[in-house]
C-alpha positions as CSV (number, residue, x, y, z in Angstrom):
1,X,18.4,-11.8,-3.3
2,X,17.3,-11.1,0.0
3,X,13.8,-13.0,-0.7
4,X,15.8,-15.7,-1.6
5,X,18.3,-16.6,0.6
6,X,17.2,-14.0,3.8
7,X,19.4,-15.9,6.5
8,X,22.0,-13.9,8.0
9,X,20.9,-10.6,6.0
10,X,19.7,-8.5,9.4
11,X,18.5,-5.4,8.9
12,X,18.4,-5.6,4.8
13,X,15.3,-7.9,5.5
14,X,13.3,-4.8,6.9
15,X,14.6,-2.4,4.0
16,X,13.7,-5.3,1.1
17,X,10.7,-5.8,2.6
18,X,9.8,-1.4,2.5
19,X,11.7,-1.7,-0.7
20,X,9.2,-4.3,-2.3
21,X,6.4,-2.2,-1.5
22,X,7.6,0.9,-3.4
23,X,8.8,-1.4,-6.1
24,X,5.0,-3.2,-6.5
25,X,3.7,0.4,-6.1
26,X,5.7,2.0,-8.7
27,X,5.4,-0.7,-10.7
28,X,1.5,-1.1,-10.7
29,X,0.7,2.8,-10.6
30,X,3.5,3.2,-13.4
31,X,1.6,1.0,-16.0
32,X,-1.7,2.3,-14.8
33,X,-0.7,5.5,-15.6
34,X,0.4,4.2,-19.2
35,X,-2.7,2.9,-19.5
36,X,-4.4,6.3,-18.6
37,X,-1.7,8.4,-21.2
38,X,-3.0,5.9,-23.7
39,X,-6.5,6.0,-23.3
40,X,-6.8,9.9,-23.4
41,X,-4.9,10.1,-26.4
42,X,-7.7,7.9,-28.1
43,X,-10.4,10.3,-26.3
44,X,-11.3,8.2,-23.4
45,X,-11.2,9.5,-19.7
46,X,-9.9,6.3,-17.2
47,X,-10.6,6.7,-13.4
48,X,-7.6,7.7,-11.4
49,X,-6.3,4.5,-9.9
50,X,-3.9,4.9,-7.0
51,X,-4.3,8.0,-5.2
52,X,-0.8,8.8,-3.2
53,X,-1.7,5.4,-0.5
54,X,1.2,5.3,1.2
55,X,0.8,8.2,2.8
56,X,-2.7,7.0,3.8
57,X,-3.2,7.5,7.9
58,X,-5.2,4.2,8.3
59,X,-6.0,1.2,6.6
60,X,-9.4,2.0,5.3
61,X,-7.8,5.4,3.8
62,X,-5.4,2.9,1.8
63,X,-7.7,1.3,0.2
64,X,-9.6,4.3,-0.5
65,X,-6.0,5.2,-2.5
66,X,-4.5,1.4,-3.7
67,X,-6.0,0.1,-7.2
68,X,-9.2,2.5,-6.8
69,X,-10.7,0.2,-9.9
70,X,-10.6,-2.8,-7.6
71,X,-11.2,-1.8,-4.4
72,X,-14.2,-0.1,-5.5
73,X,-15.2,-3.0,-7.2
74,X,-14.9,-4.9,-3.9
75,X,-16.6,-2.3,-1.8
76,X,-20.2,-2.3,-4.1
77,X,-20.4,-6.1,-5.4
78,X,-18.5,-8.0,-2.6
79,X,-19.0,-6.4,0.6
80,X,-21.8,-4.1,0.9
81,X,-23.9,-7.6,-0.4
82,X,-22.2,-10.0,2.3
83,X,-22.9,-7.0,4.7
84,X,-26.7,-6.7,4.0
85,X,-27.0,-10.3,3.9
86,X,-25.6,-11.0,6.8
87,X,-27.6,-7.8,8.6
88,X,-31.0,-8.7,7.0
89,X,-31.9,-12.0,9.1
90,X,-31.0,-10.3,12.3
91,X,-34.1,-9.1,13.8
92,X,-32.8,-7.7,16.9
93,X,-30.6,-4.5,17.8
94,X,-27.6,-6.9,19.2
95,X,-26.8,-10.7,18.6
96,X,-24.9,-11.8,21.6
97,X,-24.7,-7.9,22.7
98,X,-23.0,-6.9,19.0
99,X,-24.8,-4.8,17.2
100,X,-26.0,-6.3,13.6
101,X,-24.1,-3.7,11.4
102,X,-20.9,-4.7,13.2
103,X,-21.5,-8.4,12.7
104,X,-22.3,-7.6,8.7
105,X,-18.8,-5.2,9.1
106,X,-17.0,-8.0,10.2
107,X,-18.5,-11.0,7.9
108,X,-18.6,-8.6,5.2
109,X,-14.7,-7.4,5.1
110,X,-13.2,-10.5,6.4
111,X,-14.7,-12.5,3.1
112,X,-14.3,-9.7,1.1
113,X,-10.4,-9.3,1.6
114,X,-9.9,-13.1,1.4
115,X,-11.6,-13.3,-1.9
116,X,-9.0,-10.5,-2.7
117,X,-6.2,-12.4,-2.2
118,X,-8.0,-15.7,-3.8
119,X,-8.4,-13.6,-6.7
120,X,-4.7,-12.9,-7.7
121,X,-3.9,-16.6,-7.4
122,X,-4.9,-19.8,-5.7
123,X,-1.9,-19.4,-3.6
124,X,-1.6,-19.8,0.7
125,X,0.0,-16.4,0.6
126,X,-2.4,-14.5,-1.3
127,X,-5.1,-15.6,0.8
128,X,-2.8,-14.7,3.9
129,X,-2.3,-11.2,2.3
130,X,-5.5,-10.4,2.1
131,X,-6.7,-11.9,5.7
132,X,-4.4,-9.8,7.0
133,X,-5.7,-6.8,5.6
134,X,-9.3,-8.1,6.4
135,X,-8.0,-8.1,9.9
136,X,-6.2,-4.8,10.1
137,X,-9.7,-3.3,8.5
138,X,-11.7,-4.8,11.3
139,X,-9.5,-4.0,14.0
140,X,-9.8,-0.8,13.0
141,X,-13.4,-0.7,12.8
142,X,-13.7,-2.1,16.3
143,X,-10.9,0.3,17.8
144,X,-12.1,3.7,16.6
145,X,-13.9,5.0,19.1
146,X,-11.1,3.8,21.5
147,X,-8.3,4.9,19.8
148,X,-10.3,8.6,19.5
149,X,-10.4,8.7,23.2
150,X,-6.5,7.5,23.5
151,X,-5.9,10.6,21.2
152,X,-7.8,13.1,23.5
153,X,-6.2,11.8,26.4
154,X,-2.7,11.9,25.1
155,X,-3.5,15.1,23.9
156,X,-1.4,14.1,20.6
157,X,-3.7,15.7,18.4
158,X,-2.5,19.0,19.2
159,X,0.9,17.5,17.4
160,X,-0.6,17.5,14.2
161,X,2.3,16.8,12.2
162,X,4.0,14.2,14.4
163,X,0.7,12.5,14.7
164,X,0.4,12.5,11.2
165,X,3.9,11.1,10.5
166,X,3.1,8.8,13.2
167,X,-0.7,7.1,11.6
168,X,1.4,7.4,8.2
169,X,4.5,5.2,9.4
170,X,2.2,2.5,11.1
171,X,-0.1,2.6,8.2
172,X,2.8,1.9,6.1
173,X,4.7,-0.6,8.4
174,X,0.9,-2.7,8.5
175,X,0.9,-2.7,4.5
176,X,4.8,-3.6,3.9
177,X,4.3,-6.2,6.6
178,X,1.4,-7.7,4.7
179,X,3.5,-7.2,1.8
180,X,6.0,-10.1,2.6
181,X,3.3,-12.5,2.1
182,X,2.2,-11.7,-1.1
183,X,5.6,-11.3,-2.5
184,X,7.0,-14.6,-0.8
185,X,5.5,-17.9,-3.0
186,X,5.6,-19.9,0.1
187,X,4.1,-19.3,3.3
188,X,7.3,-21.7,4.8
189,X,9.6,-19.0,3.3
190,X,7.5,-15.6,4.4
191,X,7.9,-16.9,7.8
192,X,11.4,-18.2,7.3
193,X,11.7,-14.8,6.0
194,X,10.5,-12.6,8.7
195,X,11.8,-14.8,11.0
196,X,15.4,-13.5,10.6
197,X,14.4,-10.0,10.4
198,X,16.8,-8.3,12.7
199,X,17.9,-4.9,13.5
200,X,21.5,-5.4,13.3
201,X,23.3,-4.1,10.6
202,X,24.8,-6.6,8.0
203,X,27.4,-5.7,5.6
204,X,26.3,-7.8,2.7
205,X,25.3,-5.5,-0.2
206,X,25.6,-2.2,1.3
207,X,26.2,0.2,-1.2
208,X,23.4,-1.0,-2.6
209,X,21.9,-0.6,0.3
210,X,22.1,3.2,0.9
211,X,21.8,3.7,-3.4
212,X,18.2,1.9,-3.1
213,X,16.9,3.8,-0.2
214,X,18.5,6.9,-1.6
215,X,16.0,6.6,-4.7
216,X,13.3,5.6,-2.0
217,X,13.6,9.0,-0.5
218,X,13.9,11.2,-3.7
219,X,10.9,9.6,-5.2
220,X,8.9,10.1,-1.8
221,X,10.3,13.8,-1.9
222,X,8.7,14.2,-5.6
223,X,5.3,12.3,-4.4
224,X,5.2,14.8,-1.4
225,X,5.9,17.8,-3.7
226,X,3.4,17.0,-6.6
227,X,0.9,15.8,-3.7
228,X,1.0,19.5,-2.1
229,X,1.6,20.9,-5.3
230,X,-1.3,22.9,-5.7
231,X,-0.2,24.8,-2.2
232,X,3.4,25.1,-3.6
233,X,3.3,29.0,-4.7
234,X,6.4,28.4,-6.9
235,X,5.7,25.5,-8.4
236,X,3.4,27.2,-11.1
237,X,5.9,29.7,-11.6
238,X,8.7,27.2,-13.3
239,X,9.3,28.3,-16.3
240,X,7.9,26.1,-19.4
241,X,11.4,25.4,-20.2
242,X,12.6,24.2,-17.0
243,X,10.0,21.9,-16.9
244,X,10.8,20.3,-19.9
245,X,14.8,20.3,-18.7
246,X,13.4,18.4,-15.6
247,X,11.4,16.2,-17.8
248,X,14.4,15.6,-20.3
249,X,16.5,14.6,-16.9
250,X,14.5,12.1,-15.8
251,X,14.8,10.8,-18.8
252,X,18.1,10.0,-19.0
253,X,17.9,9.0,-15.7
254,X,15.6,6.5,-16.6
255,X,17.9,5.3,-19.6
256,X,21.2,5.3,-17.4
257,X,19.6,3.4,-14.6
258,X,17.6,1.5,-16.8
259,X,18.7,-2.3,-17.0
260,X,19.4,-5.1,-20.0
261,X,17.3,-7.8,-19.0
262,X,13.3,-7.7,-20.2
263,X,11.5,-7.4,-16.9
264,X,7.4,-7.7,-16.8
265,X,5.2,-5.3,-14.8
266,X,4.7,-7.1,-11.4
267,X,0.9,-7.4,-12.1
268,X,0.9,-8.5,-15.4
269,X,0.8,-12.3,-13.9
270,X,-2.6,-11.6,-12.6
């Protein structure tokens, strides 16, 4: 509804646009992880697809965790040939005082991602989506060596877990940005869109509101518990058949909240 009609809506922009991206993430990850059930049950080991991305700390370590398949896919038959092909003519160190493996870096990751968004559709707002993380992946490229020194000199390092939360939350914010693009068919209405993105409260559809980003934060609670669970002492101690009262609630969770209408995995169109 939001997407739709996002005029006046205030601050539920922001929220529909974070919700969107744990709504394409559980969605894509969910029947991945079908298809991985399904395949060891017939005797064949799939690669691990998604590996917990949105708590990546940059870019680069969200691709490294977002649809592993692809991205790896990307990385050895898209850009690492752009890269070398663009590297091999130049002879000398620099080309107009930039050094060649930052000019293949740049050539290389700004034609992979676009081809990345070409590929899921010949829409304006794929190819937007994946510019845009084509540019977030070079910027970051280009900026590490400054942002190490802005880290020193802060001395925010020595805050580990604020500077953590910190990488994590503008990791996050970069993605769910890029996010609006891809879900938005238009590129008139992604910028109509985020155009009326507001931080002042609306009271349209409130309750729903807060019942959407409660799920939001139990389901981040579980991904940070079964992230660390190996460190979590008590967490091999649960009984066998607690476990399988856990399992048999989430269950029924899934049945009560589950709704009438036949709804298609997000990435099923592609």
């Amino acid at each position: 509804i939001t997407f739709a009609n996002p005029k006046g809506q205030g601050l539920n922009l922001l929220f529909a646009a974070y919700f969107y991206a744990f709504q394409i993430y559980c969605d894509f990850s969910g029947y991945t992880d079908m298809a991985i059930g399904i395949s060891k049950i017939l005797g064949f080991q799939s690669m691990k697809n998604f590996d917990f991305p949105y708590f990546s700390k940059s870019i680069t370590q969200f691709w490294n965790g977002w649809h592993i398949s692809l991205s790896t896919w990307l990385r050895d038959y898209l850009f690492l040939p752009i890269a070398y092909a663009v590297m091999r003519p130049i002879k000398s160190a620099r080309l107009l005082k930039i050094k060649a493996e930052t000019w293949g870096y740049i050539i290389g990751m700004s034609s992979t991602m676009l081809i990345a968004g070409l590929w899921h559709g010949p829409r304006k707002t794929y190819i937007i989506w994946g510019g845009l993380h084509g540019l977030f992946l070079i910027i970051s490229y280009l900026t590490k060596k400054t942002r190490k020194k802005l880290v020193k000199t802060t001395k925010i390092n020595k805050l580990k877990g604020f500077h953590s939360f910190l990488r994590i939350f503008i990791t996050f914010n970069m993605v769910s940005f890029a996010w609006i693009f891809f879900r938005c068919e238009t590129l008139d209405k992604a910028l109509y869109f985020i155009k009326y993105i507001q931080l002042k409260p609306s009271g349209k559809g409130f309750g729903y509101l807060m019942f959407s980003l409660f799920l939001v934060v139990v389901f981040i609670l579980l991904e940070i518990i079964y992230k660390n669970k190996e460190r979590i002492s008590n967490f091999k101690r649960v009984p066998g058949w607690v476990r399988i009262a856990g399992y048999a609630l989430v269950i029924c969770l899934i049945i009560i909240f589950a709704v009438d209408t036949s709804n298609e995995f997000i990435y099923f169109q592609f």
